[in-house]
PQR file of N, CA, C, O and H, with PARSE charges and radii, in Angstrom:
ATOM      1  N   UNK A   1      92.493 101.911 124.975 -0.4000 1.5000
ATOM      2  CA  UNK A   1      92.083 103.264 124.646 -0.0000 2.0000
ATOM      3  C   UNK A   1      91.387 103.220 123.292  0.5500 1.7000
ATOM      4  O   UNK A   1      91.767 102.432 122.426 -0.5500 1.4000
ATOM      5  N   UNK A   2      90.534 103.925 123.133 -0.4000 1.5000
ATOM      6  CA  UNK A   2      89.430 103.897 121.859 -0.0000 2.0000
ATOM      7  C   UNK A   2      89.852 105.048 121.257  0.5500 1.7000
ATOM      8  O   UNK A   2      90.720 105.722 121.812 -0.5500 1.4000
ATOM      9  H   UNK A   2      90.226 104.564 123.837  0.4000 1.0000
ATOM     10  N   UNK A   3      89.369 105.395 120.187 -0.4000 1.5000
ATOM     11  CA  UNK A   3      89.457 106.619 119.227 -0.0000 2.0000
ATOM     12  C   UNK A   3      89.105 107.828 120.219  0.5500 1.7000
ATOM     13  O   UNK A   3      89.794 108.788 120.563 -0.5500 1.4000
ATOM     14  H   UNK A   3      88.664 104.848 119.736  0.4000 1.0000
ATOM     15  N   UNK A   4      88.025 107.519 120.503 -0.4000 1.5000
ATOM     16  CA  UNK A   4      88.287 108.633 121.271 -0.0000 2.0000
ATOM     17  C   UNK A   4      88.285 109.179 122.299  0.5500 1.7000
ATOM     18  O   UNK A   4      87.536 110.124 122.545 -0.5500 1.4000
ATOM     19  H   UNK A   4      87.466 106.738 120.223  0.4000 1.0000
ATOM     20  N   UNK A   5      89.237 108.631 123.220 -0.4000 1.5000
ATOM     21  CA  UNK A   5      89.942 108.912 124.008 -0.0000 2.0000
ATOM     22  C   UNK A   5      91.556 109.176 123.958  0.5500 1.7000
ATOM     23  O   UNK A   5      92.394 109.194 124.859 -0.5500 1.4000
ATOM     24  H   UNK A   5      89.845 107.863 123.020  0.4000 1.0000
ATOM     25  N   UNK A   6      91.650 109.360 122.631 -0.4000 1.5000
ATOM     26  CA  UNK A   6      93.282 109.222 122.002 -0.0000 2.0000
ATOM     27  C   UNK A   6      93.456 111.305 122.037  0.5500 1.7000
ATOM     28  O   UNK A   6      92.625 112.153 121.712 -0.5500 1.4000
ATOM     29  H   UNK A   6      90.969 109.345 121.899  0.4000 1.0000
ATOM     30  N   UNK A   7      94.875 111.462 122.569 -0.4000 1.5000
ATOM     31  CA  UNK A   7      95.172 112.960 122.591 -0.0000 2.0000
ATOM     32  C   UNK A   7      95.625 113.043 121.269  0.5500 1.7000
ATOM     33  O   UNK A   7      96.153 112.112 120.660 -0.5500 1.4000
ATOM     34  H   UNK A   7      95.550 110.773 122.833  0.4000 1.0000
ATOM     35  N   UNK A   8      95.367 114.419 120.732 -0.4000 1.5000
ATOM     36  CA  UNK A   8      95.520 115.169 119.612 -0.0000 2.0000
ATOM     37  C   UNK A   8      96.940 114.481 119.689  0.5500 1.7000
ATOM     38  O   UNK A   8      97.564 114.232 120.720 -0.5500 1.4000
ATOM     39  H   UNK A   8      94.938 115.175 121.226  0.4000 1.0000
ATOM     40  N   UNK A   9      97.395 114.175 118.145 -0.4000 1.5000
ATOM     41  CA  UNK A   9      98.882 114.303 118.219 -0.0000 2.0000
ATOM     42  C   UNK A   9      99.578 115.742 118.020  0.5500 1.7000
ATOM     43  O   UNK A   9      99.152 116.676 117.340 -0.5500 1.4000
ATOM     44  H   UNK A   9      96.888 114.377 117.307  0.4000 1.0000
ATOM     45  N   UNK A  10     100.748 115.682 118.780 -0.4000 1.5000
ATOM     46  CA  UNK A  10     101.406 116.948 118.563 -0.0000 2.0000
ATOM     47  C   UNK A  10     101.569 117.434 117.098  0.5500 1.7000
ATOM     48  O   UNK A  10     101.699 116.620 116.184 -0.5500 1.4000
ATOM     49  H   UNK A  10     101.094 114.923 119.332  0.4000 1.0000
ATOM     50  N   UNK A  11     101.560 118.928 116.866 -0.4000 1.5000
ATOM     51  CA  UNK A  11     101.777 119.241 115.376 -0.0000 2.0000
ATOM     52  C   UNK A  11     103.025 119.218 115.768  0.5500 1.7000
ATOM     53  O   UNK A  11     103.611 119.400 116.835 -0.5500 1.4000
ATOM     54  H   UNK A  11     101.455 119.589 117.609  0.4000 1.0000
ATOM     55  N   UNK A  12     103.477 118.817 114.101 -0.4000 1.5000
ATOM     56  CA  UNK A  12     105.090 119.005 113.505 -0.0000 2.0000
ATOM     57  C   UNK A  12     105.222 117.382 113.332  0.5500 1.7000
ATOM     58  O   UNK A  12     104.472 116.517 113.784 -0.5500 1.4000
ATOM     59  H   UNK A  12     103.001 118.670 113.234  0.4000 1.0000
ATOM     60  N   UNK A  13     106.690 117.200 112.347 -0.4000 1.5000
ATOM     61  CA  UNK A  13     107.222 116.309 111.851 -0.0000 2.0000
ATOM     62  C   UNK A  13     107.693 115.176 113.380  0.5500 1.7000
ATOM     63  O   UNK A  13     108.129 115.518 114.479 -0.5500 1.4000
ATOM     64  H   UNK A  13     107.299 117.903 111.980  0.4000 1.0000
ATOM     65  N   UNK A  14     107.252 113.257 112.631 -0.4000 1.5000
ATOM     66  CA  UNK A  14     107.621 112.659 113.948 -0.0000 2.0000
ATOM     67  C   UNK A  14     108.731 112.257 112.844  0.5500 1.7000
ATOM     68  O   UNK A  14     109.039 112.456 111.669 -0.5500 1.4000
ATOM     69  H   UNK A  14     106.897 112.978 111.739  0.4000 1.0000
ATOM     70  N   UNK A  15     109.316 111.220 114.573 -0.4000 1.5000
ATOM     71  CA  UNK A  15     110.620 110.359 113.569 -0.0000 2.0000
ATOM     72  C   UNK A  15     109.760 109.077 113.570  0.5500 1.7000
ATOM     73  O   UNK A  15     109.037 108.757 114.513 -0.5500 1.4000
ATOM     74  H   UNK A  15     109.066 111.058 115.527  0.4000 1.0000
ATOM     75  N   UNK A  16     109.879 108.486 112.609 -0.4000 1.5000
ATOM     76  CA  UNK A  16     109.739 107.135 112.630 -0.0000 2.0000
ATOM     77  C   UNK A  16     110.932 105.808 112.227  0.5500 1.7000
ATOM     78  O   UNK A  16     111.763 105.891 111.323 -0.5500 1.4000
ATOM     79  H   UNK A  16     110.466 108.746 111.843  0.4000 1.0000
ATOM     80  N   UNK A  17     110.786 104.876 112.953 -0.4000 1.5000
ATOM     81  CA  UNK A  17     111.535 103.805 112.618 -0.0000 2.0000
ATOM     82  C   UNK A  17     110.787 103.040 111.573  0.5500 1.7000
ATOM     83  O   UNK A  17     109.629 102.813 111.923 -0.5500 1.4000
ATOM     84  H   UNK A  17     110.111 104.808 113.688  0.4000 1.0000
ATOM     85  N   UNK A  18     111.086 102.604 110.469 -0.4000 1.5000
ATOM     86  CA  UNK A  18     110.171 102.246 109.397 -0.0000 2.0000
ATOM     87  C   UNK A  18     110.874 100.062 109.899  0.5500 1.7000
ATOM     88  O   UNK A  18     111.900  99.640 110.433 -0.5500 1.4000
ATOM     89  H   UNK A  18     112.027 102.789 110.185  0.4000 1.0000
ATOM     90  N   UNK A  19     109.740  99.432 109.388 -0.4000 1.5000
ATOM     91  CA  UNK A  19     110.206  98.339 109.854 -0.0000 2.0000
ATOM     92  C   UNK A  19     108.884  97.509 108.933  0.5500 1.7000
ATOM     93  O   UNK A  19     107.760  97.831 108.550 -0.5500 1.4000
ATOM     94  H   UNK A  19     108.907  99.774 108.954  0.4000 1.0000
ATOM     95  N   UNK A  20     109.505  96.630 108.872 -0.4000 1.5000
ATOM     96  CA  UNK A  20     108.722  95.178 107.632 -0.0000 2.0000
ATOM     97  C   UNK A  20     107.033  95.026 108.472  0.5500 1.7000
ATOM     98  O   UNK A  20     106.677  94.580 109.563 -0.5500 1.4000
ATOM     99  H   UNK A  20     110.419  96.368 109.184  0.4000 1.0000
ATOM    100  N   UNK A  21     106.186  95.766 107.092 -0.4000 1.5000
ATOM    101  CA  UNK A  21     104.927  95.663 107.460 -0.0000 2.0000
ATOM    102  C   UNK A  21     104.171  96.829 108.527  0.5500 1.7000
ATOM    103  O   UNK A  21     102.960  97.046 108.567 -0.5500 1.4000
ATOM    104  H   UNK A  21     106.476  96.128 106.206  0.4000 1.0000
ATOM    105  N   UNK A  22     105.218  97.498 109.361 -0.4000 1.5000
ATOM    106  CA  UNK A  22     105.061  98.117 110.206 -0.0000 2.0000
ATOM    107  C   UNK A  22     105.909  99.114 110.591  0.5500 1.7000
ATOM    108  O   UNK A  22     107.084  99.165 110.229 -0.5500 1.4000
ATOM    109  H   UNK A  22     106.201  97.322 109.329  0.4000 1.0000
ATOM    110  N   UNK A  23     105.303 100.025 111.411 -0.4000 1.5000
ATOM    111  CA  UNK A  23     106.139 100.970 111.718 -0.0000 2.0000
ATOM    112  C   UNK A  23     106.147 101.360 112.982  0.5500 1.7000
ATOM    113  O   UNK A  23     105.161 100.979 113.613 -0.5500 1.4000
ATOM    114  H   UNK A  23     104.349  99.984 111.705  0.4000 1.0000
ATOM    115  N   UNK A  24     107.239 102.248 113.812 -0.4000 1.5000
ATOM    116  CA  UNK A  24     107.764 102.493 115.377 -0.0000 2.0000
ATOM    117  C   UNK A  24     107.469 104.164 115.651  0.5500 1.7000
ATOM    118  O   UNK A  24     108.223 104.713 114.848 -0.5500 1.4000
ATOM    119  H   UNK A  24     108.040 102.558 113.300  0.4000 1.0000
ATOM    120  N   UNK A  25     106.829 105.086 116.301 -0.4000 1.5000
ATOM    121  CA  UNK A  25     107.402 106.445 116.198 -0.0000 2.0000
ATOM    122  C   UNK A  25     108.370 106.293 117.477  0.5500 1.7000
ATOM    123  O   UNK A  25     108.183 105.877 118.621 -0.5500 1.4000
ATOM    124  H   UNK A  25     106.216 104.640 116.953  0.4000 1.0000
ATOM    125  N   UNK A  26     109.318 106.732 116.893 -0.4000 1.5000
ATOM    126  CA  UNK A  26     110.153 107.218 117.831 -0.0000 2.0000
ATOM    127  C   UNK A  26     110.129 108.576 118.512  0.5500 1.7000
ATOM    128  O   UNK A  26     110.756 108.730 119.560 -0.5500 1.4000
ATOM    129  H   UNK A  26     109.470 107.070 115.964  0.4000 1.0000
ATOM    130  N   UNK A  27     109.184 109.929 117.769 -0.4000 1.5000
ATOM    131  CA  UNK A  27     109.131 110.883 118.413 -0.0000 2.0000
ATOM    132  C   UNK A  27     107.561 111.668 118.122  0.5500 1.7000
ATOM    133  O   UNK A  27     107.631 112.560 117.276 -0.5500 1.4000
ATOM    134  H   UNK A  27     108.675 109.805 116.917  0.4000 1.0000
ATOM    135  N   UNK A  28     106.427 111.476 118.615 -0.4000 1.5000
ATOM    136  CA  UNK A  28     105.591 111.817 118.512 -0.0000 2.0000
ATOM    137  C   UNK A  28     105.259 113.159 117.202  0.5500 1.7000
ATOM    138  O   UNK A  28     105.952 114.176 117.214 -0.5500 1.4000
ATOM    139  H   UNK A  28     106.370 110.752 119.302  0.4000 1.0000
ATOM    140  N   UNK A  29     104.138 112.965 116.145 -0.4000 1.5000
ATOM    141  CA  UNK A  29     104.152 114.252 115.276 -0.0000 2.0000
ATOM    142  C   UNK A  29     103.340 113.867 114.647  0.5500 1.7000
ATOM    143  O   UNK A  29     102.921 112.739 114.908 -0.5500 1.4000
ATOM    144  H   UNK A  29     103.575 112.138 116.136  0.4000 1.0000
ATOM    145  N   UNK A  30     102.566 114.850 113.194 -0.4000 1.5000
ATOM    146  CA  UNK A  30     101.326 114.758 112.826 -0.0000 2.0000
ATOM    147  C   UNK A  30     101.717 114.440 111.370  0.5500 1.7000
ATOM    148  O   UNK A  30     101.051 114.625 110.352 -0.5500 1.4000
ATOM    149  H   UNK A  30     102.906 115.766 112.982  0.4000 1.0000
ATOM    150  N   UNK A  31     102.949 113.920 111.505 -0.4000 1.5000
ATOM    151  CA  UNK A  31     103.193 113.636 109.726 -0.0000 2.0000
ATOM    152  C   UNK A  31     104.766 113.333 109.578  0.5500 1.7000
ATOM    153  O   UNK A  31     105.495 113.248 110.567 -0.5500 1.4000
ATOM    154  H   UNK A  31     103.491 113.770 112.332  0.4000 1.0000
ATOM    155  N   UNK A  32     105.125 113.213 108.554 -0.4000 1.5000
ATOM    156  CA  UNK A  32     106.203 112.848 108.258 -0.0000 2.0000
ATOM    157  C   UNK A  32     106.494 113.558 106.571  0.5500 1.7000
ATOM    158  O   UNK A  32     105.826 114.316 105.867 -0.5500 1.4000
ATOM    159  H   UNK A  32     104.533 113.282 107.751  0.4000 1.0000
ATOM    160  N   UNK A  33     107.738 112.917 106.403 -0.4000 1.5000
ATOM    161  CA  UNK A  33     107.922 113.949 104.955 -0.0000 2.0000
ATOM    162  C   UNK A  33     108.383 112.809 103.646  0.5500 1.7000
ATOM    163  O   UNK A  33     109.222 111.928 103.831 -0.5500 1.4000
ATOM    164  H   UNK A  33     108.281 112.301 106.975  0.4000 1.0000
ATOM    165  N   UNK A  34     107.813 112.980 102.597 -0.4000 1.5000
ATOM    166  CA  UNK A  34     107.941 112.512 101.643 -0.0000 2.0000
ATOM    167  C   UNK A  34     109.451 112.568 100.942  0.5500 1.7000
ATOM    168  O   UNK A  34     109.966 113.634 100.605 -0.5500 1.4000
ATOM    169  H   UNK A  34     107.131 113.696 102.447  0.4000 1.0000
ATOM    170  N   UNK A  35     110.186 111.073 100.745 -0.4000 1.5000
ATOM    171  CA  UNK A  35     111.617 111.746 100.498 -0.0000 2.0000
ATOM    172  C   UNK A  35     111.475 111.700  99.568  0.5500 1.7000
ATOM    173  O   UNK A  35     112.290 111.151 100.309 -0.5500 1.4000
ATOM    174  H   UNK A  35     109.768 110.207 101.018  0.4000 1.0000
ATOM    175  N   UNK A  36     111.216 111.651  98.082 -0.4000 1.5000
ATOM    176  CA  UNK A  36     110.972 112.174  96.868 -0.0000 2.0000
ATOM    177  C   UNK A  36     110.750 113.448  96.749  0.5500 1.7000
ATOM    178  O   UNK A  36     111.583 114.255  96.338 -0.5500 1.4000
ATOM    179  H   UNK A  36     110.554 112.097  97.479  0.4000 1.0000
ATOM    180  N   UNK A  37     109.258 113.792  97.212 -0.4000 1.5000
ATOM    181  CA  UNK A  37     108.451 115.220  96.775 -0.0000 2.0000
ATOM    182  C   UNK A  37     108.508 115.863  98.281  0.5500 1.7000
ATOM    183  O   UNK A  37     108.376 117.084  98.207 -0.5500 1.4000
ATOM    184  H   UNK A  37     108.581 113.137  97.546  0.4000 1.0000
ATOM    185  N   UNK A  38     108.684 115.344  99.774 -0.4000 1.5000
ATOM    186  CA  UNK A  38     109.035 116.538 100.096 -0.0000 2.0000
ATOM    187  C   UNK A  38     107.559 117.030 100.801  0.5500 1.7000
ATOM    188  O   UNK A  38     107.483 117.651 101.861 -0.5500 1.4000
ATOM    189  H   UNK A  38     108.791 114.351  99.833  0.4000 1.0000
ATOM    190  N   UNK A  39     106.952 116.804 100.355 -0.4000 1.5000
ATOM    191  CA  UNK A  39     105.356 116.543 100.903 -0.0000 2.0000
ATOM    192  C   UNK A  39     105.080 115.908 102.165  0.5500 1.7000
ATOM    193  O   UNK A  39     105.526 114.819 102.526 -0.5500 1.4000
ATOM    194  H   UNK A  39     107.015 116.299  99.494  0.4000 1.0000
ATOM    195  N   UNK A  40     104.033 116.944 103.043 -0.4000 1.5000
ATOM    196  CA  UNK A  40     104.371 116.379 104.666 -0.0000 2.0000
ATOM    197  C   UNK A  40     103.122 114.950 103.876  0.5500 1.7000
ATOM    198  O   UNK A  40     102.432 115.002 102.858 -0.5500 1.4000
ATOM    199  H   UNK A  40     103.670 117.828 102.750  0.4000 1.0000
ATOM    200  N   UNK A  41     103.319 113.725 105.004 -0.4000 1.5000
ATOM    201  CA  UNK A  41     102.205 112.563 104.656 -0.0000 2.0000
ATOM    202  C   UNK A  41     101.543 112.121 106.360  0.5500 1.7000
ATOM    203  O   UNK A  41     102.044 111.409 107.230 -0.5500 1.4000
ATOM    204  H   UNK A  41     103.880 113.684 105.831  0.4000 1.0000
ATOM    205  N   UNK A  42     100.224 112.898 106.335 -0.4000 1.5000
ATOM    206  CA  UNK A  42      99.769 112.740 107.483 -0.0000 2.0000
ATOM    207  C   UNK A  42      99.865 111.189 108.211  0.5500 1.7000
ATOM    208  O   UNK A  42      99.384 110.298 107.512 -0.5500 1.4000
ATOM    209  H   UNK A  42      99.817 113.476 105.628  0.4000 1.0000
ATOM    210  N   UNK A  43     100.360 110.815 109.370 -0.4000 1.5000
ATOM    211  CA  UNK A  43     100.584 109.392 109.844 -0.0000 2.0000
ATOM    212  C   UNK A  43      99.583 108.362 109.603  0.5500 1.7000
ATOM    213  O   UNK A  43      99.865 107.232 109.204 -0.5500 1.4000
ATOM    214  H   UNK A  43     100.751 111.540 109.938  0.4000 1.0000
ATOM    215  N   UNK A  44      98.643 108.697 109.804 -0.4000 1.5000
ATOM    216  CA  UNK A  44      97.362 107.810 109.510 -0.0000 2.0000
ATOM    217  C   UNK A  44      97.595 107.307 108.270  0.5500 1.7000
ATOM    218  O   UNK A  44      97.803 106.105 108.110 -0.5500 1.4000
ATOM    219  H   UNK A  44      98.414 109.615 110.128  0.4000 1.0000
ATOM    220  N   UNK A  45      97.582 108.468 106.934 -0.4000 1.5000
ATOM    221  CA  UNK A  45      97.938 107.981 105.394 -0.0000 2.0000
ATOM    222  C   UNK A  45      99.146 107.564 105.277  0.5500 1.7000
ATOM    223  O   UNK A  45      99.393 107.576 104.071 -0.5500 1.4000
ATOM    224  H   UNK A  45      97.413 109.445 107.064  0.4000 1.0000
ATOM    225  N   UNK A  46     100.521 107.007 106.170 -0.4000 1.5000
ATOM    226  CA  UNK A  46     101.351 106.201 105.922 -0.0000 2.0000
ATOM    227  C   UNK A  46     101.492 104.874 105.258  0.5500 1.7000
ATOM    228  O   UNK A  46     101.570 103.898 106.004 -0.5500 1.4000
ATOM    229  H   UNK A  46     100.320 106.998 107.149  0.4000 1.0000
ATOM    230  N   UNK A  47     101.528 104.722 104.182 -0.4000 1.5000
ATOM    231  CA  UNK A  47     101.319 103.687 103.567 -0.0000 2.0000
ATOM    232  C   UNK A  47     102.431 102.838 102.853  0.5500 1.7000
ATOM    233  O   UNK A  47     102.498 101.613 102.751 -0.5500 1.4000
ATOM    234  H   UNK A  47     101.465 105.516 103.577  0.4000 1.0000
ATOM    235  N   UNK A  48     103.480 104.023 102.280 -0.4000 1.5000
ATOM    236  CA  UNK A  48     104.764 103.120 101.564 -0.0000 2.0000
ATOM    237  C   UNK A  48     106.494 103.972 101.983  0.5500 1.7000
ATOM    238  O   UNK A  48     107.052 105.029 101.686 -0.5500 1.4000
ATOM    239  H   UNK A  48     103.426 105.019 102.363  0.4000 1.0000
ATOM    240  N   UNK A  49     106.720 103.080 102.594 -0.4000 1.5000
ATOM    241  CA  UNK A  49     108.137 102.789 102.940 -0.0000 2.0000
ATOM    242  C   UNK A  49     109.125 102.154 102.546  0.5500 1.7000
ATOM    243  O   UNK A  49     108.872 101.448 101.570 -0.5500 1.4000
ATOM    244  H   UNK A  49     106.266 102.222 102.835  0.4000 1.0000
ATOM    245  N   UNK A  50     110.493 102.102 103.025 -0.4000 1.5000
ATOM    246  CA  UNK A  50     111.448 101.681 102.404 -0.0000 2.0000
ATOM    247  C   UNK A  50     111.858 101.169 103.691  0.5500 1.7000
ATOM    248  O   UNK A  50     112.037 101.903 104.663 -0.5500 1.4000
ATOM    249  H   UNK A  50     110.698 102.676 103.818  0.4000 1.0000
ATOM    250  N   UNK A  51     111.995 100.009 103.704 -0.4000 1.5000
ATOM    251  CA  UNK A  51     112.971  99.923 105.699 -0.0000 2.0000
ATOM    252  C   UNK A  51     114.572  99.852 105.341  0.5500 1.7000
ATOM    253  O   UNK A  51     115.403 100.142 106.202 -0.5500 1.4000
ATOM    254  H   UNK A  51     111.849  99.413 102.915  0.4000 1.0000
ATOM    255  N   UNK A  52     114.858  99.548 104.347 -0.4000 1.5000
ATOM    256  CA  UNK A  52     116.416  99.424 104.250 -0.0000 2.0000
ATOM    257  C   UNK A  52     117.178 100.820 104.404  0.5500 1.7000
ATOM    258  O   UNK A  52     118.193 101.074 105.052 -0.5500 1.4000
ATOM    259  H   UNK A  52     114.183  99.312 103.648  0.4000 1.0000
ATOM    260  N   UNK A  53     116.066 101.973 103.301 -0.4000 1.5000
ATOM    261  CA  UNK A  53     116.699 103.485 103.300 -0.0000 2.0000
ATOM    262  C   UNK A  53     116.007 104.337 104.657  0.5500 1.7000
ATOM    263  O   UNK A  53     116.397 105.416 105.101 -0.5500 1.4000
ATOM    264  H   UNK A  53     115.242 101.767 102.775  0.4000 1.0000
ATOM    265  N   UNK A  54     114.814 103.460 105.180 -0.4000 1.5000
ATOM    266  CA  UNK A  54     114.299 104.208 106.323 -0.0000 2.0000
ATOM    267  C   UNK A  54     114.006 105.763 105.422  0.5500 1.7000
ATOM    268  O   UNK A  54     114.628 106.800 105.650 -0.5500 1.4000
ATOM    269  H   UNK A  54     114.497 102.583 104.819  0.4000 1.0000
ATOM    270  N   UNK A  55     112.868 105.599 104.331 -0.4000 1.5000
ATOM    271  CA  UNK A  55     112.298 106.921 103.765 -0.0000 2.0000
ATOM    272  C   UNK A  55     111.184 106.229 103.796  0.5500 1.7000
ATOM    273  O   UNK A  55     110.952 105.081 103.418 -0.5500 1.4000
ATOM    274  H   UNK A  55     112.363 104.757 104.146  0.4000 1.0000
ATOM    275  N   UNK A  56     110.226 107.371 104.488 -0.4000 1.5000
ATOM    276  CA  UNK A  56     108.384 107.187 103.890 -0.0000 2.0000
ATOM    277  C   UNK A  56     108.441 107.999 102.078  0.5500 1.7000
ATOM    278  O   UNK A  56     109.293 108.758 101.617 -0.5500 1.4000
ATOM    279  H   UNK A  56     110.415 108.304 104.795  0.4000 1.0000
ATOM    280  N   UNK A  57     107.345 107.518 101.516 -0.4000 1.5000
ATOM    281  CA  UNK A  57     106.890 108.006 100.082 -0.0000 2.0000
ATOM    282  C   UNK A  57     105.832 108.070  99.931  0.5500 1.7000
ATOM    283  O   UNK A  57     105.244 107.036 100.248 -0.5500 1.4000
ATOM    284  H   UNK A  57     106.653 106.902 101.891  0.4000 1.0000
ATOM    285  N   UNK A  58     104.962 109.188  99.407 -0.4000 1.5000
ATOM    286  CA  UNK A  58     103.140 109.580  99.435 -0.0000 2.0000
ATOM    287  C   UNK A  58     102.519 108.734  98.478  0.5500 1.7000
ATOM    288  O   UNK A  58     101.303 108.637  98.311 -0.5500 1.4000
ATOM    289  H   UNK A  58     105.439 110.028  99.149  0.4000 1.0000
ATOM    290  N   UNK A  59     103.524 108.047  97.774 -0.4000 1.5000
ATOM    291  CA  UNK A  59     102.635 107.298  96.684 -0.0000 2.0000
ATOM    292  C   UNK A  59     103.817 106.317  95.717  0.5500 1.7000
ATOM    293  O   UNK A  59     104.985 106.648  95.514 -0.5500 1.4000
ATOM    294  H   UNK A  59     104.512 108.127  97.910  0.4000 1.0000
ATOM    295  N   UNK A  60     103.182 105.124  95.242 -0.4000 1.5000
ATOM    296  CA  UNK A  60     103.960 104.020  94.875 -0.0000 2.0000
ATOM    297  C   UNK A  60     104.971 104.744  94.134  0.5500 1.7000
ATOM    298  O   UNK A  60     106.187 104.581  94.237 -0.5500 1.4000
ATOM    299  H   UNK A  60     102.233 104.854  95.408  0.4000 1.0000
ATOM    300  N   UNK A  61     104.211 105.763  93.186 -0.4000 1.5000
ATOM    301  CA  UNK A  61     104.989 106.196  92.386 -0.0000 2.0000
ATOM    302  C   UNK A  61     106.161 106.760  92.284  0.5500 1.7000
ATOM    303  O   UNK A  61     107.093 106.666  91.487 -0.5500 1.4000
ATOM    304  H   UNK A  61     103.224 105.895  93.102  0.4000 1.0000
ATOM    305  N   UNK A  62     105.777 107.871  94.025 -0.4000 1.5000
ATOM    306  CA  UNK A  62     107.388 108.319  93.899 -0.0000 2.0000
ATOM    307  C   UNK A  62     108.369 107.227  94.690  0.5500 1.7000
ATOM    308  O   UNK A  62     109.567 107.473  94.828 -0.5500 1.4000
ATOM    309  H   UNK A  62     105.019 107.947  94.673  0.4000 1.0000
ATOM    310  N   UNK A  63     107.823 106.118  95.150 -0.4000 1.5000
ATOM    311  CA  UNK A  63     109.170 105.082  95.188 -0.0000 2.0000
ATOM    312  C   UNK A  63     109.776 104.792  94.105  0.5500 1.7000
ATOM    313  O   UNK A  63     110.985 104.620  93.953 -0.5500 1.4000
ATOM    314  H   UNK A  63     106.850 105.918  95.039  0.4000 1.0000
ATOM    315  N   UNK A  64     108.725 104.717  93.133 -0.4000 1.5000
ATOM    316  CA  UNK A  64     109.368 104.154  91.799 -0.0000 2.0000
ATOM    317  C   UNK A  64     110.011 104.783  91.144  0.5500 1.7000
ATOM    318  O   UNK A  64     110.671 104.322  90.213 -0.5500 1.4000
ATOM    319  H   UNK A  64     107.742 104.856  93.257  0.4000 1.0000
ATOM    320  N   UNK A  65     109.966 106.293  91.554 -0.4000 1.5000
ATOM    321  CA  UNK A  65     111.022 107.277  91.252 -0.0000 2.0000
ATOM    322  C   UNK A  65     112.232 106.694  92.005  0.5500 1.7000
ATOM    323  O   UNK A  65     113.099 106.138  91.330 -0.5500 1.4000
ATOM    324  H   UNK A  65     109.429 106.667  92.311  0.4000 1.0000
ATOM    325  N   UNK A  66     112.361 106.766  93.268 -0.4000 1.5000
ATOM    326  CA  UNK A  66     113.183 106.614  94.358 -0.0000 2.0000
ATOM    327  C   UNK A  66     114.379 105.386  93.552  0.5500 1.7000
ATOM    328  O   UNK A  66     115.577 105.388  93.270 -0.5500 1.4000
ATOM    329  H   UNK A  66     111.657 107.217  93.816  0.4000 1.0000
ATOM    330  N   UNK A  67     113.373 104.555  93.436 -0.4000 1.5000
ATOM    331  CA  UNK A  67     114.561 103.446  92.396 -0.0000 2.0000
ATOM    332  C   UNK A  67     114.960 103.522  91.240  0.5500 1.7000
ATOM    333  O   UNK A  67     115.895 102.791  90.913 -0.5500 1.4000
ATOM    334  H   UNK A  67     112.400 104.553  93.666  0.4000 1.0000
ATOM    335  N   UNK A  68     114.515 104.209  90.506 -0.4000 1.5000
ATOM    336  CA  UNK A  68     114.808 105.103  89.110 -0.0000 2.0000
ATOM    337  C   UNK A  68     114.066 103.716  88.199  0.5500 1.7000
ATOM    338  O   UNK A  68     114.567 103.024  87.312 -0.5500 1.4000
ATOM    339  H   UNK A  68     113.755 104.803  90.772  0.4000 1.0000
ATOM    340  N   UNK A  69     113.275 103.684  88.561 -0.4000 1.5000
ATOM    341  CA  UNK A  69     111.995 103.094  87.326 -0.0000 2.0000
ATOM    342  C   UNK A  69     111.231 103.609  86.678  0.5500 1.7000
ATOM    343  O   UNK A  69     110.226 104.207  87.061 -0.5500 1.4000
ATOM    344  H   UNK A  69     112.868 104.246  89.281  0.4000 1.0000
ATOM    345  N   UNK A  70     111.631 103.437  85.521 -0.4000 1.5000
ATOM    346  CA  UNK A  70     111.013 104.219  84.715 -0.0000 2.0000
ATOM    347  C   UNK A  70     109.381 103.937  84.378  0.5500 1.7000
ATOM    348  O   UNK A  70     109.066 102.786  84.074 -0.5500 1.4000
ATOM    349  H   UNK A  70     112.448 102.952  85.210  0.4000 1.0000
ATOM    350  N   UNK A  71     108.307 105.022  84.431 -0.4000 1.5000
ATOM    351  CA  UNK A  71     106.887 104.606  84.298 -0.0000 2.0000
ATOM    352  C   UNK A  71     106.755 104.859  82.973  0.5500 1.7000
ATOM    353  O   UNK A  71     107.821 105.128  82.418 -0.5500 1.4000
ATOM    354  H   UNK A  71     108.563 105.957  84.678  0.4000 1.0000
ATOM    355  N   UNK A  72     105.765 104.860  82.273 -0.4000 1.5000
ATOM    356  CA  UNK A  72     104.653 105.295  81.266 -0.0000 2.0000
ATOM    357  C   UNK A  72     103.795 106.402  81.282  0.5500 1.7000
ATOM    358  O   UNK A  72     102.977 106.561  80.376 -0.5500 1.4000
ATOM    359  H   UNK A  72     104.900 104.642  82.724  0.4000 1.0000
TER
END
């Protein structure tokens, strides 16, 4: 299947299984939620995860919150 021939994904939050390098949906959706900020993160822009806590994060930074590292 090519781009486009791909169906709209459903709106609303999916589940995902977060996993090394990669990721699983377990329930079809157009985003997921930032466990820091809370912020939906459209699936496509999925980029940083945690597989041990199984949390997506919108940006390095708020992982680095997530671990309590302190930035500059």
């Amino acid at each position: 299947m090519n781009r486009f021939e791909r169906r709209p994904l459903p709106a609303g939050e999916a589940q995902i299984e977060f996993l090394d390098g990669d990721f699983r949906v377990l329930r079809p959706g157009s985003f997921v939620r930032c466990a820091v900020t809370g912020e939906p993160i459209a699936i496509e822009d999925l980029r940083y995860w945690d597989v041990d806590r199984q949390e997506a994060y919108s940006t390095p930074q708020a992982k680095l919150k997530r671990l309590g590292v302190n930035q500059p």
